[in-house]
C-alpha positions in Angstrom: -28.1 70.6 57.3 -31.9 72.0 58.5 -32.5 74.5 61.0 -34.2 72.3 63.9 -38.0 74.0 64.9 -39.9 73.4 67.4 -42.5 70.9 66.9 -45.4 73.4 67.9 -44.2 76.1 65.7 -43.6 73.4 62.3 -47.2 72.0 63.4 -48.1 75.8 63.1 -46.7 76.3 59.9 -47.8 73.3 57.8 -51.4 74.2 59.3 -51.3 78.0 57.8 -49.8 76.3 54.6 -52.2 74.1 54.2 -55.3 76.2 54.7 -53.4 78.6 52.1 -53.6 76.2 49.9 -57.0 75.2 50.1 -57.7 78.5 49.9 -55.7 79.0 46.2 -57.1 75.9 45.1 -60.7 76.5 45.5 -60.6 80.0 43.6 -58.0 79.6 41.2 -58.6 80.0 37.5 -57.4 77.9 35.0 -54.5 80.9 33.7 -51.7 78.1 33.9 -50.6 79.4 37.3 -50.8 76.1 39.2 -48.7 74.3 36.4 -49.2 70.8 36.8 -50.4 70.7 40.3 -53.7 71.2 40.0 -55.2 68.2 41.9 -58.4 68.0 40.3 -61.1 65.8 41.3 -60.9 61.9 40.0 -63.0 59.4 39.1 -64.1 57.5 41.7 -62.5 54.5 40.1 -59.1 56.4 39.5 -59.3 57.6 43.0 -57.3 56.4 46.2 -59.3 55.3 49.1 -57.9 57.5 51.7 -58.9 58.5 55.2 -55.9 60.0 56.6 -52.4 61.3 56.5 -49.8 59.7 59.0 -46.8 60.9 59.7 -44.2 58.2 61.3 -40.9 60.3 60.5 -39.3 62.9 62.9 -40.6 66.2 62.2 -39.1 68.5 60.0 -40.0 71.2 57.7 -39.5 69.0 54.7 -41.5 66.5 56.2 -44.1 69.4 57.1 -44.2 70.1 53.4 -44.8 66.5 52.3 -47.4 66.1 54.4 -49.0 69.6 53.5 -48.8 68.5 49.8 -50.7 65.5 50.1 -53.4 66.7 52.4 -54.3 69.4 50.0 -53.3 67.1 46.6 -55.6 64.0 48.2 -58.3 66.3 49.3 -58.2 68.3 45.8 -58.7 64.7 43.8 -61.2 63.3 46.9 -63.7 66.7 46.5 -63.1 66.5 50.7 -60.4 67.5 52.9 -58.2 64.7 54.5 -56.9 65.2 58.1 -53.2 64.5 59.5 -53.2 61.5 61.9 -51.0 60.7 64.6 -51.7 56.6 64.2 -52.9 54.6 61.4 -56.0 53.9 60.6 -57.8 52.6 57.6 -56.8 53.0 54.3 -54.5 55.5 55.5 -51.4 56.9 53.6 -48.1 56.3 55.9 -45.1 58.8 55.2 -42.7 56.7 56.9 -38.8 56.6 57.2 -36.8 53.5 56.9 -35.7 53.3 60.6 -39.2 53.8 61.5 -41.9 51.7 59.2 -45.1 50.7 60.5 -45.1 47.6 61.9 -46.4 43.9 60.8 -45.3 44.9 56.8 -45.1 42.0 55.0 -41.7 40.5 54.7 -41.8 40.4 50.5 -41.5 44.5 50.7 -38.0 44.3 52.7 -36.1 43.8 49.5 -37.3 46.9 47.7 -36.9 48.6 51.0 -33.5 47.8 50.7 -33.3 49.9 47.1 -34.0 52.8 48.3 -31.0 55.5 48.4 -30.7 58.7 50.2 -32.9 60.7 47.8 -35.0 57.9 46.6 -38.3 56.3 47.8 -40.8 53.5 48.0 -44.6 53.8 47.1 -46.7 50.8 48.0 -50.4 49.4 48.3 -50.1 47.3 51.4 -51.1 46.2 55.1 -49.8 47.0 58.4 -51.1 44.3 60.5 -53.4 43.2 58.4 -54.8 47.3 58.0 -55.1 48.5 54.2 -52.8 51.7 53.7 -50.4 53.0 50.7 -47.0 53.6 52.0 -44.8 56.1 51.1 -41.3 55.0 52.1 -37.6 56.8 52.1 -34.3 57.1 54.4 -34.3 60.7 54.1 -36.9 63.4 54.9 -36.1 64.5 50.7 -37.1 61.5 49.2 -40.5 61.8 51.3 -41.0 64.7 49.9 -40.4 63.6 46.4 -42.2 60.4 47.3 -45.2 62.6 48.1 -45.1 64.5 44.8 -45.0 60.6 42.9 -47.9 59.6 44.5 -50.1 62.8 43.3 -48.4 62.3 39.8 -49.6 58.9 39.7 -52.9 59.2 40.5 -53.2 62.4 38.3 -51.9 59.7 35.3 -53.6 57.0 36.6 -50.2 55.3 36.6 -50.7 55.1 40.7 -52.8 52.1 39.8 -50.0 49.8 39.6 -48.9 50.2 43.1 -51.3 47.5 43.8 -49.7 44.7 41.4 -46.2 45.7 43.0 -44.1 48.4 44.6 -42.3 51.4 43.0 -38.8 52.2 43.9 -37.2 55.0 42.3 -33.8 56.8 42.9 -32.1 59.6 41.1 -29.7 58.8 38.4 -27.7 61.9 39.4 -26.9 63.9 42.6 -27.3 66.9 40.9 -30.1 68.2 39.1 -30.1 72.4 38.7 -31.8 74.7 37.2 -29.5 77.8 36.1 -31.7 81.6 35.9 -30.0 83.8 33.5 -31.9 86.7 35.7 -30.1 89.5 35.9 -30.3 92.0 38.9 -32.6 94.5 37.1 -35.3 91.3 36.7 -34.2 91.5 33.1 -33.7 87.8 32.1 -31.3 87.1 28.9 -33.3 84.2 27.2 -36.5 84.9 29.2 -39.5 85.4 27.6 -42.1 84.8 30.1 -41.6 88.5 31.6 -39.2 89.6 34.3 -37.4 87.6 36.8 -39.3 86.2 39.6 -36.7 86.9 42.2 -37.4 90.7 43.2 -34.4 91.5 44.0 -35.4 95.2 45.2 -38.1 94.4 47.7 -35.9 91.0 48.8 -34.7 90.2 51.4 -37.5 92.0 53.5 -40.6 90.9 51.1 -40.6 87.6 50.4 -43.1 86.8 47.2 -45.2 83.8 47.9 -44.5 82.5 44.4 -41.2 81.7 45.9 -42.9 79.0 47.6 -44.7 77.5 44.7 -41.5 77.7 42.6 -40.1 75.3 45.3 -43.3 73.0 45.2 -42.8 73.1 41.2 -39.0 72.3 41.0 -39.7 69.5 43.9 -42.2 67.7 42.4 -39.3 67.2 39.7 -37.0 66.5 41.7 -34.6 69.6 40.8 -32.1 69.9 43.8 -30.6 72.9 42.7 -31.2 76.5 41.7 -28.9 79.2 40.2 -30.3 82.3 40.8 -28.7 84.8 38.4 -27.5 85.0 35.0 -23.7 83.4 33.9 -22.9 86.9 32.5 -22.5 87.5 36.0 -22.3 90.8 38.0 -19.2 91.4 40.9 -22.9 93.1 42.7 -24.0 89.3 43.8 -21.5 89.1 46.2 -21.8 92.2 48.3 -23.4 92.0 51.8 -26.8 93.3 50.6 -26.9 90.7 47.9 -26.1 87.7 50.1 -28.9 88.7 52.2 -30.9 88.9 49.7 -30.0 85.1 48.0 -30.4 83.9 52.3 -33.8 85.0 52.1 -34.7 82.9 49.3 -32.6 80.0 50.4 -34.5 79.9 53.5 -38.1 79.4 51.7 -36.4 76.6 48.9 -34.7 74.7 52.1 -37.6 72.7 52.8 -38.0 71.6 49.5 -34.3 70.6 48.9 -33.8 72.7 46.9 -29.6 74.4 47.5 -29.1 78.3 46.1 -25.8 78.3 43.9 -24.7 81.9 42.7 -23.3 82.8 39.2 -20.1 84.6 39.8 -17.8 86.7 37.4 -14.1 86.0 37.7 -12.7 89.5 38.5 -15.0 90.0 41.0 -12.0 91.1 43.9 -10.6 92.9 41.2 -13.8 94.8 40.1 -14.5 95.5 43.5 -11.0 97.0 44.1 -9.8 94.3 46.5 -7.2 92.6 44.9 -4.6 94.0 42.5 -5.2 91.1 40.3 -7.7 88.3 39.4 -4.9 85.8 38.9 -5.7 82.5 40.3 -2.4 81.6 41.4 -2.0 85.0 42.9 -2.1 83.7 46.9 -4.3 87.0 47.6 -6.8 86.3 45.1 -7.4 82.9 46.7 -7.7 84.3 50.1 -10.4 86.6 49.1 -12.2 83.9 47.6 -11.7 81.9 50.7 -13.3 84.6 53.0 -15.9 85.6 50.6 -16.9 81.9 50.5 -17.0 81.7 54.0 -18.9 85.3 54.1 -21.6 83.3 52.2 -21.8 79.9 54.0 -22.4 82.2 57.7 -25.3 83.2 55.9 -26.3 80.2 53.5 -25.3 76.7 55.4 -26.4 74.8 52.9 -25.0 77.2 50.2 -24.3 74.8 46.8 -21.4 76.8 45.2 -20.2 78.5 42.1 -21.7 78.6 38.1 -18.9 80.7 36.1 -18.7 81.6 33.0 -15.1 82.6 32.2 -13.2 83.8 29.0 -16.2 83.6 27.0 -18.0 85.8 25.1 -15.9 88.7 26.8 -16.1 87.4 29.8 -13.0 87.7 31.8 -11.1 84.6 33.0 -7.7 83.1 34.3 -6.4 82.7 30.5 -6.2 86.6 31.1 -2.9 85.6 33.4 -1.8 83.1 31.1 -3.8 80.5 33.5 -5.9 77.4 32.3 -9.4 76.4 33.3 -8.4 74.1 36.2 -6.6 76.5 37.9 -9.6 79.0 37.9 -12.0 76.2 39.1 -9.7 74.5 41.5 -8.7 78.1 43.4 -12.5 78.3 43.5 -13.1 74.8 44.2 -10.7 74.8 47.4 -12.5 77.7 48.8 -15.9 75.7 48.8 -14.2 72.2 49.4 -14.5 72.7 53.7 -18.1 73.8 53.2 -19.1 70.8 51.1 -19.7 73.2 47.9 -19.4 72.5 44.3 -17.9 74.5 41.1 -19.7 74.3 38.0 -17.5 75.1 35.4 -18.7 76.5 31.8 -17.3 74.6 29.1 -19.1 77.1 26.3 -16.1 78.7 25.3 -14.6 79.5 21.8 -11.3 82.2 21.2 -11.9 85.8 20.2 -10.7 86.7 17.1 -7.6 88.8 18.4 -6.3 84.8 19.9 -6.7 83.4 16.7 -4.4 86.1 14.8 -1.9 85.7 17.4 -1.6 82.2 16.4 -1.5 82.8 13.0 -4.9 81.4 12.2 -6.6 84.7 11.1 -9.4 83.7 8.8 -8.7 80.4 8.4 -11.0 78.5 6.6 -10.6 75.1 8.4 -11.5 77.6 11.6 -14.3 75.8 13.2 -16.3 77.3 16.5 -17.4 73.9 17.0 -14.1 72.7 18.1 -13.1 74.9 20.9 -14.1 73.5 23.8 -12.9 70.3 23.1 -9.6 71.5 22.3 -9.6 74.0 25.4 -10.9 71.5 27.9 -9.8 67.7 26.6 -6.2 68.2 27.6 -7.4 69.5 31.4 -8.7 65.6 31.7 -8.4 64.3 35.0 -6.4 67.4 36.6 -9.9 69.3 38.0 -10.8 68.9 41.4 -13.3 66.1 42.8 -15.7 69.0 43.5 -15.5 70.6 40.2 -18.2 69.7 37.6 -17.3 71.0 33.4 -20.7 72.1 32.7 -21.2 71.0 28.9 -23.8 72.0 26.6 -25.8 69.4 24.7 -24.0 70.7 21.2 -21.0 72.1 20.4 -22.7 75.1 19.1 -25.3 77.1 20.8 -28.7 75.2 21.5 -29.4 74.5 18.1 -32.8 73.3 16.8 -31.0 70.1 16.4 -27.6 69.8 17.2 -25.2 66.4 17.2 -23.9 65.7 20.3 -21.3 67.2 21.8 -17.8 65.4 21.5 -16.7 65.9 24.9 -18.8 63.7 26.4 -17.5 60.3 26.8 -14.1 62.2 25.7 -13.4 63.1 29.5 -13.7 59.9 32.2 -11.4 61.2 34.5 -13.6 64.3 35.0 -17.4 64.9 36.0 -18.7 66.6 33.5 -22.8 68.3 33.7 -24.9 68.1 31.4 -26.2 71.8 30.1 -29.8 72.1 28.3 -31.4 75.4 27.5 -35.2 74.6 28.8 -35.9 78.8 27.3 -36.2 78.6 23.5 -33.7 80.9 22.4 -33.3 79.3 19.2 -36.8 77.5 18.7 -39.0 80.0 18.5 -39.4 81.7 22.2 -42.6 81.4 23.8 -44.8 81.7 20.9 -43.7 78.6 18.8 -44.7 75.2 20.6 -41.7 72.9 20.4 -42.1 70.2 23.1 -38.3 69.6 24.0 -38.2 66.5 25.2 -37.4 64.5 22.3 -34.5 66.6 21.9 -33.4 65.4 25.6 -34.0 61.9 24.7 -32.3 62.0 21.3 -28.9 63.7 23.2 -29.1 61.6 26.6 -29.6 58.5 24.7 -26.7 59.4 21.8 -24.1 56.2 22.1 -20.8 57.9 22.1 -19.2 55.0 21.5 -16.3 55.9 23.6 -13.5 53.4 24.3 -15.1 51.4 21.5 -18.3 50.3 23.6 -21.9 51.3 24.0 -21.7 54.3 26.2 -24.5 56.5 26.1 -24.2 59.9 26.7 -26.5 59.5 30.2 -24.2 56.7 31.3 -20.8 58.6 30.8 -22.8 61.6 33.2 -23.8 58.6 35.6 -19.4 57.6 35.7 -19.9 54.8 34.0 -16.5 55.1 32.6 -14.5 55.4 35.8 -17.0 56.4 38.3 -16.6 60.4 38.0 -20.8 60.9 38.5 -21.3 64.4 37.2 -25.1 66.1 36.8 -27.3 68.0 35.0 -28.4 71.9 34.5 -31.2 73.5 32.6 -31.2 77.3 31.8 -34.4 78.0 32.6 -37.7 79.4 31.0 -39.2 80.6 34.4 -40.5 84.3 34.8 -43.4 86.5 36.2 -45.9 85.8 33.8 -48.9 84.5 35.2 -48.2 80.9 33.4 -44.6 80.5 34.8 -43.3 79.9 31.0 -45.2 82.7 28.7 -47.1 79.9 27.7 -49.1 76.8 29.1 -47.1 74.7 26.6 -43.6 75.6 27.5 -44.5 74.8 31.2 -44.2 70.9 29.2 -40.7 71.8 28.7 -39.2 72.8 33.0 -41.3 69.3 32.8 -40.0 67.0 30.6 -36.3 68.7 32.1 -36.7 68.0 35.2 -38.3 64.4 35.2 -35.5 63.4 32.7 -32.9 64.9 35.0 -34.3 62.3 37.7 -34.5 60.0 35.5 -32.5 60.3 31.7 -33.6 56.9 30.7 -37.6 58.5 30.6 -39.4 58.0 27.2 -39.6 61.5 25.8 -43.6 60.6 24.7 -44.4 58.7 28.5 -43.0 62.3 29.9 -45.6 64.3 27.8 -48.5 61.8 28.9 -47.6 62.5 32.1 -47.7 66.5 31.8 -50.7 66.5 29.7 -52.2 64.6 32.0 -51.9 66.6 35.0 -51.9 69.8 32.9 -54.9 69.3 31.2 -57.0 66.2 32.2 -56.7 62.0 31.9 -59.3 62.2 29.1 -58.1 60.1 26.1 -60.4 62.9 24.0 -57.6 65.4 25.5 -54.4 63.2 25.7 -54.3 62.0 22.4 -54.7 65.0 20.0 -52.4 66.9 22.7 -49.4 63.8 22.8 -49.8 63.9 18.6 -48.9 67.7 18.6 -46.1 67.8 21.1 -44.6 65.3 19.5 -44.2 66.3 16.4 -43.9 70.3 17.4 -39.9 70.3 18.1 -39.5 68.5 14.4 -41.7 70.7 12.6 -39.3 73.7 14.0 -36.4 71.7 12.9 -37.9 71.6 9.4 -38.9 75.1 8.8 -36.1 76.5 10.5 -32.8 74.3 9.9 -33.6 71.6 8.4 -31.2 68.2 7.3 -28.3 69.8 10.0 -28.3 73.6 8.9 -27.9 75.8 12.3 -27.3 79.1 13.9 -29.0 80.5 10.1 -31.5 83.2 13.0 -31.6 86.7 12.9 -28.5 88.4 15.2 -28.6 89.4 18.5 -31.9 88.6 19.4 -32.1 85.3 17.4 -35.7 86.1 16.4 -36.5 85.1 13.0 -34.6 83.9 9.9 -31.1 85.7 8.6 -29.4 83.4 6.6 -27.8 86.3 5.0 -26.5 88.2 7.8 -22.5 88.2 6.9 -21.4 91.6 8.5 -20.8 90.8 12.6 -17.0 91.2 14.1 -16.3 87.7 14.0 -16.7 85.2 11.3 -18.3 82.5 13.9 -21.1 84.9 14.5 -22.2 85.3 11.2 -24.8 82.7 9.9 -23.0 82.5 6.9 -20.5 80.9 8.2 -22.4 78.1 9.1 -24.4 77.2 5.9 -21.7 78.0 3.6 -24.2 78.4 0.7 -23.1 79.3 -2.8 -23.4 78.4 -6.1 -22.4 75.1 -6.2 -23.7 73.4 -2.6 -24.5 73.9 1.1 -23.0 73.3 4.6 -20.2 73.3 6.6 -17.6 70.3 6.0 -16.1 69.1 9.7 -14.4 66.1 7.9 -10.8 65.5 7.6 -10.7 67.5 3.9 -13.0 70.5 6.2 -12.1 71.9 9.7 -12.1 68.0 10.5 -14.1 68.3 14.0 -15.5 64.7 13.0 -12.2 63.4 14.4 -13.0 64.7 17.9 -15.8 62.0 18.0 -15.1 58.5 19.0 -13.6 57.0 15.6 -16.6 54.6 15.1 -18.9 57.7 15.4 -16.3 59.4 13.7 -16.2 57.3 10.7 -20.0 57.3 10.4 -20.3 61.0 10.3 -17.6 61.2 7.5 -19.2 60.2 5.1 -22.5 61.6 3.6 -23.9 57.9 3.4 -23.8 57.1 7.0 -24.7 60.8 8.4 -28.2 60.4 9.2 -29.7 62.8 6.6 -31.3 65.2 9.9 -27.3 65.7 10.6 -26.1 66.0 6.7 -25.6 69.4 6.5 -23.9 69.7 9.4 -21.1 67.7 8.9 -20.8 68.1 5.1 -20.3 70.6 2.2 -23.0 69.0 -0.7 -23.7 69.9 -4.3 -27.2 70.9 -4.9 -28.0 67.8 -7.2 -26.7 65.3 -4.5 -29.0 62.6 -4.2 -30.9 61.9 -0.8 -32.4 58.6 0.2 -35.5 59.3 -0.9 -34.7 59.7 -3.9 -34.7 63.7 -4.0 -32.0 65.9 -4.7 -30.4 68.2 -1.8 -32.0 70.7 -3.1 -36.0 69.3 -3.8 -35.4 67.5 -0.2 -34.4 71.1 1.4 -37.5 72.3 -0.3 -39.8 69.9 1.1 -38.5 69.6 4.7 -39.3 73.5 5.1 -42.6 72.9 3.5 -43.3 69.9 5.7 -42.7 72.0 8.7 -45.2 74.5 7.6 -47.4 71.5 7.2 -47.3 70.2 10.4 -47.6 73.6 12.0 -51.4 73.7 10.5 -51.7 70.2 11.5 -50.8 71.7 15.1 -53.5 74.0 14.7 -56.4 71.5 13.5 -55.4 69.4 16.2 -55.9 71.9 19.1 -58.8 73.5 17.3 -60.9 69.9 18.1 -60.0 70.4 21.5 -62.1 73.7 21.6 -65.2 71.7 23.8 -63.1 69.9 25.8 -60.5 72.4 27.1 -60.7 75.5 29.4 -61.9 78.8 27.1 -58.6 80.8 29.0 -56.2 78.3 27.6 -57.6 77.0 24.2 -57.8 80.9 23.4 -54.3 81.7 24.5 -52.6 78.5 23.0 -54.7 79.1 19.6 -53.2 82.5 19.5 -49.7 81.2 19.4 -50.1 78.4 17.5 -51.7 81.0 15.1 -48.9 83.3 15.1 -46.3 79.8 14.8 -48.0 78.9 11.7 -47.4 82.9 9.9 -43.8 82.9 11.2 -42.9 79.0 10.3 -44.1 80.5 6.4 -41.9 82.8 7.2 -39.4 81.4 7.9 -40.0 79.1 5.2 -39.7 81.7 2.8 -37.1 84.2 3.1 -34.5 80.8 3.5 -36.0 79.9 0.5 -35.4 83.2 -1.3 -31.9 83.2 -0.2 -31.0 80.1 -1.1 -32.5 80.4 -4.3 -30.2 83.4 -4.8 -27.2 82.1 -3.8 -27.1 78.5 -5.8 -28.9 80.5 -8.7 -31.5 77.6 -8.6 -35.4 77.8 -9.1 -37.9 76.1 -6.8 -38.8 72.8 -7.7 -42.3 72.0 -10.1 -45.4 72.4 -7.9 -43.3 74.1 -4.7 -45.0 77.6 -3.8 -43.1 80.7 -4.3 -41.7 83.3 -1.5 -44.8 85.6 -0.4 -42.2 88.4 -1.2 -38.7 89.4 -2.1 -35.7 88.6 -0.7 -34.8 92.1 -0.1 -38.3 92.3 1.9 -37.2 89.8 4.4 -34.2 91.2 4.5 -35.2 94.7 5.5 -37.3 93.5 8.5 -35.8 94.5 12.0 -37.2 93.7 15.6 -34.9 96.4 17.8 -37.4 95.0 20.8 -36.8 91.5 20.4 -37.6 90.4 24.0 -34.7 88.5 25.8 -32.1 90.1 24.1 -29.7 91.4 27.2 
């Protein structure tokens, strides 16, 4: 629920907003900062004819904001300011709700009306007694907002032109759509690579930064509903008194915009803190703590959204320390939020230490396979979690591979609402500097049929319930930080992009959702669009290629994850070792998951199951994957394993200089600040995609004892160079 204002003081407020705005706007430079909200001038023939604003909805500060936005997005694409209107005039643009539409609308527009749902909204071209206006339409103050933010995007893409053929109606797919900071409290960000953490946790909550505010323009223009504000290797710190305050003060500037603060929280918390004797879930204490702490929180955050945990993984302590299961961590939690209308969101990336293993006798088992955990941990727990408990699940059963299949769980688990989990940061795909446009990756995993039950089920529809009607949602570990350009580069802004739209939406084409960015981002200009579209969508498969190419993963560097290290054989546990996952040697390559391997095929529905059994039916981008191959097996084009391996990292390389002469036609045509920056990148992609390229090469050529294939280039050095190199200051690495 919103704090009520007065009407004078929101009037106030949207006015001092406003001129801020303007004021940005007119002296901003073109260093990324105003991501793809930049609002400048159209055509004439692209623009809207408008006069005014109207307002017919009660006021709010949400409605404030809308309003605000498309004042200063109208007057940015007009060259002129706009002015707010009490009644309509003509050609004005209505923000109206549905129990209050302007009157004398013509009776064909009630039955889209009648599609909107509580988030949702209506943009039309049409009259109001006969008078010209574009309507934006909603039943809640939200979906005006977000109705707002379409209507800007449209006319920014030019797709706002359709409005006047017929209405748009659009409605989120699912409820919840978050974004999860892995910021810790020093504004160190595990993952990040686009400089500290915005939140400022020191000055907060008396200093309140205004990029706090553009953050929540950003995330509502996307229609992101949620944030998480601190890292899942959580702190017991985040819940004291001074830290509440703290996340209050930043809930109170993302209200407006929707937008509900969750909290990461580490299981022993009362235990850390010294105010339990346990962390036991079924200890009656330990509940009661979380009870009043949860309360502690909503006193200070009404609209509080709840709980991301991380438990027993990766160290992190957890109810199977008691000899508990996952559901009875996240239902003690989720009973504590339950009267307040919160939710749990429960990690689901979790895999045994080594220490488990040996007590079940498994050791070093070589049918041992990471990939299976969390489908055997969380399967069983099917339909026993809470209704206001979501199993956060990332896209693979690994780690945020370059290319990973998807994960087995979904579609494995209808009696539970599951989340989806991306990683928008590019941990694995090159940081900041590499471009790798992500949201063909999105579209391959949310469009995946799982099969499940025996049916087409996609992997968006079993998130949607349409199994058994358990609607789960959707998180993205975000790649948000103080640098100037939000993202350490204008490029990866494409990426919180393509995320969020797709989260709104997960039937979006991957390549429509680039248009759109590029278009904002950059400019409508066919000279622009098209050489920009061609590189992002080929940038994510060009780093497949030169980094794991035909289903080879996890082969980076330790730690930091920066740079090849297929070699690297010498970390604690087996499953952290690279080696483990290519399984090179003299006489093939990758990891067999099929009934004669670790058999982790058979956690797939069995049609899926049976087509990634055999080598025949894997699509050749998963082989290596799912399968153990001789060097001389034969591909379908014809090579071997071996020539094909070859020539998928040189076709990486390849498109990486493509990459390059793309962007460097674009020198005329695109602002000097962010041509230089993005050539600068790409030029520091194409060295490390040789690279990369090369030291796998040397080590796979020293493992099978194989030369490279006639006319392939050799290594630029040995394999004990690339073996030597170390990076102690990879960024993002804590």
């Amino acid at each position: 629920m919103q704090p009520s204002l007065p009407f004078a003081l929101v009037r106030m407020l949207a006015a001092l907003l406003l001129g801020a705005l303007f004021a940005a706007s007119a002296h901003a430079d073109e260093d990324g900062y105003q991501l793809w909200l930049r609002y400048r001038p159209l055509p004439p023939a692209a623009a809207l004819s408008a006069s005014t604003v109207v307002s017919l909805a009660p006021e709010s500060p949400t409605v404030a904001a809308a309003r605000a936005e498309l004042l200063r997005g109208l007057g940015g694409m007009l060259g002129r300011p706009l002015q707010a209107a009490a009644s309509i005039g003509p050609a004005s643009v209505v923000l109206a709700r549905l129990d209050r539409l302007p009157a004398g609308l013509p009776p064909s527009l009630r039955t889209s009306l009648d599609q909107v749902g509580p988030e949702g909204y209506l943009l039309a071209r049409t009259t109001s007694n006969g008078r010209q206006l574009t309507l934006v339409a909603a039943k809640s103050d939200i979906g005006l907002l977000y109705g707002s933010f379409a209507l800007l995007r449209g006319l920014q893409d030019g797709s706002a032109a359709s409005l006047a053929r017929a209405p748009l109606v659009s409605n989120p797919a699912l409820p919840l759509r978050v974004l999860n900071h892995w910021d810790n409290l020093d504004r160190s960000v595990e993952r990040g690579y686009a400089g500290q953490s915005i939140w400022n946790w020191w000055e907060l909550p008396a200093i309140i930064d205004p990029r706090y505010l553009d953050y929540a323009r950003a995330n509502a223009s996307l229609g992101i509903n949620g944030t998480v504000l601190n890292n899942v290797n959580a702190k017991a710190e985040v819940l004291s008194p001074a830290f509440i305050a703290k996340a209050a003060a930043v809930a109170k500037v993302l209200r407006p915009y929707g937008i509900r603060v969750f909290l990461s929280v580490r299981w022993s918390t009362p235990l850390d803190l010294r105010e339990t004797a346990s962390a036991d879930p079924l200890d009656p204490a330990v509940a009661a703590w979380w009870r009043r702490k949860t309360d502690e929180i909503y006193r200070s955050i009404p609209d509080f959204g709840g709980y991301l945990v991380k438990a027993n993984s990766e160290g992190q302590p957890g109810p199977q320390d008691y000899g508990r299961n996952h559901v009875d961590g996240a239902n003690m939690l989720a009973r504590a939020l339950a009267p307040h209308g919160g939710t749990v969101m429960w990690r689901a990336f979790v895999y045994e230490p080594p220490e488990a293993r040996k007590r079940k006798g498994q050791g070093d088992d070589p049918k041992h396979d990471r990939a299976a955990h969390a489908y055997d941990q969380f399967k069983p727990l099917d339909g026993k979690f809470d209704p206001n408990v979501l199993v956060q699940v990332k896209n693979g059963a690994i780690d945020f591979q370059p290319r990973e299949p998807f994960h087995p769980l979904f579609g494995a688990m209808p009696d539970t609402r599951l989340m989806m989990e991306f990683q928008i940061t590019k941990e694995y795909l090159g940081f900041a500097t590499h471009q790798a446009y992500l949201g063909p990756m999105f579209q391959e995993t949310l469009r995946a049929d799982t099969r499940a039950g025996g049916r087409a089920l996609s992997v968006a529809q079993s998130l949607q319930g349409a199994q058994k009607g358990r609607v789960g949602g959707i998180a993205g570990v975000a790649n948000i930080g103080s640098s100037r350009s939000w993202s350490g580069s204008v490029f990866d802004q494409a990426n919180w992009y393509a995320f969020g739209r797709m989260a709104w939406d997960p039937l979006l084409d991957a390549r429509a959702v680039a248009r759109e960015w590029a278009a904002q981002t950059f400019a409508p200009d066919p000279r622009v669009l098209d050489p920009v579209l061609a590189m992002m969508m080929a940038s994510r498969e060009a780093v497949v290629d030169y980094m794991t190419p035909l289903g080879l993963h996890h082969l980076m560097d330790t730690g930091h994850h920066h740079g090849p290290g297929p070699w690297v054989d010498n970390l604690e546990r087996l499953d952290w070792n690279p080696v483990y996952y290519h399984r090179a040697d003299r006489d093939g390559i990758g990891f067999d998951r099929t009934a004669r391997g670790s058999n982790a095929v058979s956690q797939y529905a069995p049609e899926v199951a049976r087509r990634f059994s055999d080598p025949a039916t894997t699509p050749p981008e998963l082989l290596l994957w799912f399968h153990h191959l001789p060097w001389d097996y034969r591909m379908p084009s014809g090579r071997t394993l071996w020539e094909e391996l070859v020539a998928r990292y040189d076709r990486g390389v390849a498109e990486v200089e493509r990459m390059q002469e793309r962007w460097n036609g674009l020198r005329q045509v695109v602002d000097a600040q962010r041509w230089n920056d993005t050539a600068q990148r790409l030029a520091q992609q194409r060295a490390e995609a040789q690279w990369w390229r090369d030291a796998c090469l040397a080590y796979f050529m020293h493992v099978s004892g194989r030369a490279l294939p006639a006319g392939a280039r050799p290594p630029a050095q040995t394999l004990e160079y690339y073996r030597a190199l170390r990076f102690p200051y990879a960024p993002g690495n804590g």
